[in-house]
C-alpha positions in Angstrom: -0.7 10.5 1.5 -4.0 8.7 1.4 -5.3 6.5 -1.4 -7.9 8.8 -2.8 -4.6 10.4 -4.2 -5.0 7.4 -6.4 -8.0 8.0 -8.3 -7.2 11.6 -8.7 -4.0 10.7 -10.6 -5.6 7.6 -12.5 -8.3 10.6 -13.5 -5.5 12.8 -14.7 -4.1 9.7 -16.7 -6.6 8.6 -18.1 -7.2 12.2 -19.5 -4.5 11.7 -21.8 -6.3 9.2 -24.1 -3.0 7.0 -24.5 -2.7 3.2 -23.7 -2.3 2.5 -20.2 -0.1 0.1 -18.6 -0.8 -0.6 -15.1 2.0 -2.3 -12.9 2.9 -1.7 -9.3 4.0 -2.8 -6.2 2.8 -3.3 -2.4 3.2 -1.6 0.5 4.0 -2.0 4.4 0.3 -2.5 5.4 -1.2 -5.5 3.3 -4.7 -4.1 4.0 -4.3 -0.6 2.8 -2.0 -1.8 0.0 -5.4 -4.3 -0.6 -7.7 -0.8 -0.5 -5.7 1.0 -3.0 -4.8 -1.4 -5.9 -9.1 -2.4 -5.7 -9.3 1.4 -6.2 -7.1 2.3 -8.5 -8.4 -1.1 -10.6 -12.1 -0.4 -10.2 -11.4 3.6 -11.8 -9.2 2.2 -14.2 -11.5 -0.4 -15.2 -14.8 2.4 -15.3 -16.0 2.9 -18.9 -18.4 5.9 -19.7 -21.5 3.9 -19.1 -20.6 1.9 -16.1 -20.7 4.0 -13.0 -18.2 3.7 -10.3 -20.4 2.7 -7.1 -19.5 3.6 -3.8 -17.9 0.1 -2.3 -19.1 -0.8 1.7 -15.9 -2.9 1.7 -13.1 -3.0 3.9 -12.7 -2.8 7.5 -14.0 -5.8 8.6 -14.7 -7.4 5.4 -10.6 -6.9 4.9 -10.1 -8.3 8.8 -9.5 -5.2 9.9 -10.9 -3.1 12.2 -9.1 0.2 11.7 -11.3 1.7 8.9 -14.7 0.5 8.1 -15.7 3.2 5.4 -14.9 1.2 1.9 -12.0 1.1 -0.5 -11.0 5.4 0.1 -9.7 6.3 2.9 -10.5 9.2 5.4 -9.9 12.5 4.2 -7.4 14.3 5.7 -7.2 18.3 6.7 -3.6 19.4 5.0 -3.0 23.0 6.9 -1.3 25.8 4.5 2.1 25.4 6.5 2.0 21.5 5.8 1.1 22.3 1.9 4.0 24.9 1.7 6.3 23.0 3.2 6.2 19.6 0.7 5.1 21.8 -2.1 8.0 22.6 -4.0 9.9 19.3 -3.6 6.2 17.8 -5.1 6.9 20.3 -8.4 10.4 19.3 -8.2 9.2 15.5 -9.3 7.1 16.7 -11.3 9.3 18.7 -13.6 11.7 16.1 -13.4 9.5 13.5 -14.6 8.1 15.6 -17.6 11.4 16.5 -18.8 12.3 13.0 -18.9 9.2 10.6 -19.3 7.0 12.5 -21.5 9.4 13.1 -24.2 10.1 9.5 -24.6 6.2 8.8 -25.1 5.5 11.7 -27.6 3.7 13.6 -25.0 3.6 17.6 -24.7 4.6 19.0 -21.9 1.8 20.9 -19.9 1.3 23.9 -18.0 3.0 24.1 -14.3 0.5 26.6 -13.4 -1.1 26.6 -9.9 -3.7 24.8 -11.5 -1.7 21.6 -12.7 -0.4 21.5 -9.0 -1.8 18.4 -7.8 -1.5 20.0 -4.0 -3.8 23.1 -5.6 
């Protein structure tokens, strides 16, 4: 998983027009973990009129010389066998954590049509 999953999730959140709590932890690599919560803050922190700009930093401005292309990381080819095969353990989660989160926040359940997949 790369961190541009990151913004794609914080999108789908902040679709639901409900408060927002925003808490986490690290990772195993300080810089990426560095990358991701600057990310995720930055889209989280994006109101209609202020336009998310595409950041020059990291790589060396993080003192580190394995990516140099800003806060996203590289985008990475998934083939159809490597979709298939962590596919349905992804829809698993999922399931499991509508049934159990979003009825304790009030929140209808949606769709698990192809299109909710967040693999689709």
């Amino acid at each position: 998983m790369t961190n541009n999953v990151v913004v794609e999730i914080a999108e789908r959140v902040l679709k639901l027009n409900c408060p927002i709590l925003v808490a986490g932890g690290g990772g195993y690599h300080v810089e990426n973990t560095v990358r991701g919560w600057a990310l995720a803050w930055r889209r989280f922190a994006a109101t209609a009129t202020s336009a998310i700009s595409p950041s020059a930093m990291g790589g060396v401005m993080l003192a580190s010389t394995e990516w140099a292309g800003g806060l996203r990381d590289r985008v990475l080819p998934v083939s159809a066998q490597q979709r298939a095969s962590v596919e349905p353990e992804l829809r698993t989660t999922i399931e499991t954590v509508i049934n159990n989160v979003f009825p304790l926040h009030g929140l209808e359940a949606p769709s698990l049509g192809r299109a909710a997949s967040p693999v689709g």
